[in-house]
Structure formats: C-alpha cells, structure tokens
C-alpha positions, 0 to 999 in steps of 0.5 A: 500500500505504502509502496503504491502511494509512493509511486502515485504521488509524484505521478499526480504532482506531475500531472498537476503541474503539467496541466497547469502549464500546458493548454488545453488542446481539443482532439483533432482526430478522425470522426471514427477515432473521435468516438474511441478517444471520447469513450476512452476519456469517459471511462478513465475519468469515470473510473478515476472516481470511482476508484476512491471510495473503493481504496478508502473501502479497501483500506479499512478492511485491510484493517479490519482483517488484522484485529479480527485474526488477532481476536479470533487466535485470542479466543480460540487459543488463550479463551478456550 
C-alpha cells in the first residue's frame, strides 16, 4: 500500500503541474477515432472516481482483517 502511494504521488504532482502549464488542446482526430478517444476519456475519468471510495473501502478492511485474526487466535487459543 505504502509502496503504491509512493509511486502515485509524484505521478499526480506531475500531472498537476503539467496541466497547469500546458493548454488545453481539443482532439483533432478522425470522426471514427473521435468516438474511441471520447469513450476512452469517459471511462478513465469515470473510473478515476470511482476508484476512491473503493481504496478508502479497501483500506479499512485491510484493517479490519488484522484485529479480527488477532481476536479470533485470542479466543480460540488463550479463551478456550
């Protein structure tokens, strides 16, 4: 996990701070290329949100499992 956010991090920030100094330039393809570009854009920004509640979900349970096996060697091995 730790190692993920260590990569992705300077990804955003650099493209970050290359949006903020590029132009934004609108795609000039063919009509039939358009159509791919565009349903590609859409599913990347699509995915791009949706991706977060499901870290943050991802997240807690990967904190979840550790408290849970710990309780369940404590009551199966030290309570019985």
């Amino acid at each position: 996990m730790l190692a993920a956010l260590g990569f992705s991090t300077p990804s955003l920030i650099t493209y970050i701070a290359c949006s903020l100094n590029v132009e934004s330039k609108p795609f000039t393809g063919d009509e039939a290329i358009r159509y791919a570009y565009f349903m590609i854009l859409i599913t990347y920004g699509t995915l791009a949100a949706a991706i977060v509640p499901l870290v943050i979900t991802t997240t807690l349970l990967w904190m979840c499992v550790p408290v849970t096996g710990v309780v369940t060697y404590v009551m199966l091995y030290r309570m019985a």
